[in-house]
C-alpha positions, 0 to 999 in steps of 0.5 A, a space after each residue: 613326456 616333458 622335454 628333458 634330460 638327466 644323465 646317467 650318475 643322476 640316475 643312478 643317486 636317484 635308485 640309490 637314495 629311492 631304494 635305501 629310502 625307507 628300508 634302512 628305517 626298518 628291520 627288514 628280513 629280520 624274520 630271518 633271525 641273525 641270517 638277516 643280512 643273508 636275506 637281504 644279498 638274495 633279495 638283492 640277487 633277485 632285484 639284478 634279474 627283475 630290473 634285467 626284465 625292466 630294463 629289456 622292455 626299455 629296450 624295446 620301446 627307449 622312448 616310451 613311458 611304462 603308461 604307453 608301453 603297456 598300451 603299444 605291446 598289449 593294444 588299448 584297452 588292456 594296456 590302459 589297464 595295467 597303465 591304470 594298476 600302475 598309476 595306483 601302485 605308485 600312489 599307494 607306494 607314495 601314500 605309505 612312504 608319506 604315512 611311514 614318515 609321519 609316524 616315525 617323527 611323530 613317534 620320536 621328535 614331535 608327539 604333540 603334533 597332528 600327523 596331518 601337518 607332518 605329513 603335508 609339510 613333507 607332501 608340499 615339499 614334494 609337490 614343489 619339487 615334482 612341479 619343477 620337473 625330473 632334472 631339478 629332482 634329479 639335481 637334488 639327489 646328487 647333492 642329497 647323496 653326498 649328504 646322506 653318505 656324510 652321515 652315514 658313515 659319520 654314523 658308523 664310524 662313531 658306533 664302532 668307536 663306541 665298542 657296541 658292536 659284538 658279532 656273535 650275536 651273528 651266530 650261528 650262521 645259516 642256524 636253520 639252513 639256507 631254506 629260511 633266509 631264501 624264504 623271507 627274500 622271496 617273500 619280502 625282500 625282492 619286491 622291497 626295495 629292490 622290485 620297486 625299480 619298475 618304477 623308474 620305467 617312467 624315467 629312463 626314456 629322459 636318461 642319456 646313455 641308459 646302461 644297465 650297469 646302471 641300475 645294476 650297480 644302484 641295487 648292488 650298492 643299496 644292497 651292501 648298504 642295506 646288509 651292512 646296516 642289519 649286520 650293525 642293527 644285530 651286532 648291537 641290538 641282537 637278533 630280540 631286540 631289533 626285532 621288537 624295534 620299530 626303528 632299529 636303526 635308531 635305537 642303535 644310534 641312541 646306543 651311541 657314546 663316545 667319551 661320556 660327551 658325544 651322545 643323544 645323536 639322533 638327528 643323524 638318524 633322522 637327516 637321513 630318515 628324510 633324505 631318504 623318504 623325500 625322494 622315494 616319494 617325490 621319484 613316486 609322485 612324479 611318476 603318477 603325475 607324468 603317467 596321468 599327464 600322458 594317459 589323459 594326454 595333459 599338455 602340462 604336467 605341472 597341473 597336476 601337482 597340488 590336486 594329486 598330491 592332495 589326494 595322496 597325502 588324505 590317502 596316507 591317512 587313511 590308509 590304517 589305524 596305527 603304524 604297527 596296522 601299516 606294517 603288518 599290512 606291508 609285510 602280509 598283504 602287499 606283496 601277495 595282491 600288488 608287488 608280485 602282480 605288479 612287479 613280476 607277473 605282468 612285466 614278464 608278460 609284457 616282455 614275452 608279448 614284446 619279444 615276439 612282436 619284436 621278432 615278428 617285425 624283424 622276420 617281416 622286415 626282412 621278407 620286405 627286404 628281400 622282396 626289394 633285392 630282387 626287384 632290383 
């Protein structure tokens, strides 16, 4: 670990901005139809109880990272392993965030530019950042919240001044029963965004005075923003539309106009786009590169930035054919073969492990104690 510290509200900006980062862009749960919003309040229900888990297992082991954590409570060859799962996951996760980036402002703002060059001017920002450490990345979240929130509800003031939104296209309500939202959240919307908080697993041994109302708030608050923002891309769009949107989001900012002047307000749209998608990846990146620093015992992390991220950047573009491949990969494939093994299964497995440990040592701790009262 490096020698450094963040304090609690760096933390909390940091799940804030990391959670929100890609799922505003797109038109998670909508599979839910109107419900969406609904959704996405049980997946957020289901991101308190997985990062409660997360946040037990910090417990027990404060001062260690995920990468050593896994080796102290499965021993060393199964926890290199699942150190070795991790490390890929969070760069598969960068690569995507990277990769999603790329397409949109491809797609929107710069359609005669190479995805090479988007993609390593966003990889080479990050690396910057990451080779700086955890407490200059931790900085700049605080400044980039306010920042995002400015536009944020800029933005939301100017469509409800513009008289788009139209709340019956949020009826009926529970048309198909409870089964259908329940359904998508436990499918998609636990593991995205709110299950990818096992990431911060390599940050909190650097936070003072770790609470969990911390991360707890974090999700809730990236929760509300995130049903707030379907209810509105719904509200506008309608449950057809925002369906067939790649970027919802930002087909009802250009639906924006206010006295036939302020209108055509997509950089709102996209400031917080990369807002967003920078530090979910630089929180990725840094990550991988600290894991790999600690499980091959690097003295100096920083090393590691620029031939890393490298990798991850060739990486994004490989990863599919075309935006539309990288999403229904996302949807159907990921969470079956990584974010549930990853998010769920092993991390309830390392604390059952840990939990006995720990009771183990108290029991004989507490035998050695009595032996020694009455020795003396």
């Amino acid at each position: 670990m490096e020698k450094a510290k963040i304090s609690g509200s760096q933390l909390f900006t940091l799940m804030m901005l990391f959670e929100f980062g890609t799922a505003f862009l797109l038109p998670i749960a909508i599979e839910a139809k109107q419900d969406a919003w609904l959704s996405i309040m049980f997946g957020m229900i289901g991101g308190f109880l997985l990062f409660l888990v997360y946040y037990q297992l910090y417990r027990y082991y404060p001062n260690l990272l995920l990468v050593d954590l896994t080796q102290e409570i499965m021993g060393k060859w199964i926890g290199r392993l699942f150190s070795f799962l991790y490390l890929f996951y969070f760069a598969n996760l960068a690569s995507r965030v990277i990769r999603d980036f790329g397409d949109m402002l491809l797609t929107f703002a710069y359609p005669d530019t190479p995805l090479f060059i988007v993609n390593a001017l966003l990889m080479f920002v990050v690396i910057y950042t990451v080779s700086k450490g955890i407490e200059v990345l931790a900085r700049s979240s605080q400044l980039l919240f306010i920042l995002l929130y400015f536009f944020a509800i800029s933005g939301f003031l100017l469509i409800v001044c513009s008289g788009l939104i139209d709340f019956k296209n949020l009826k009926p309500v529970l048309e198909g029963g409870i089964w259908l939202p329940l359904k998508v959240s436990l499918t998609q919307n636990v593991y995205f965004p709110f299950g990818e908080t096992i990431v911060f697993l390599m940050i909190l041994p650097y936070v003072k005075n770790m609470s969990k109302g911390i991360g707890l708030s974090a999700i809730g608050l990236t929760g509300i923003n995130l049903m707030i923002t379907m209810i509105i891309n719904v509200s506008v769009l309608g449950v057809s539309l925002t369906a067939r949107s790649q970027f919802p989001l930002l087909s009802t900012v250009q639906s924006i106009q206010v006295a036939d002047f302020l209108e055509r307000l997509d950089v709102f749209f996209m400031l917080t786009a990369v807002i967003g998608g920078f530090i979910r990846t630089s929180v990725l990146f840094y990550a991988v590169v600290i894991g790999t620093a600690n499980l091959f015992k690097i003295k100096s992390p920083s090393k590691l930035c620029y031939p890393l991220g490298l990798v991850i950047l060739f990486y994004s573009l490989s990863l599919a054919n075309n935006y539309e491949e990288l999403i229904q990969e996302g949807i159907k494939a990921l969470p079956y073969y990584l974010d549930i093994p990853l998010q769920v299964i092993i991390p309830l497995l390392l604390l059952t492990v840990a939990f006995f440990k720990n009771r183990a040592k108290l029991k004989q701790s507490g035998v050695n104690l009595h032996k020694s009262n009455r020795h003396s």
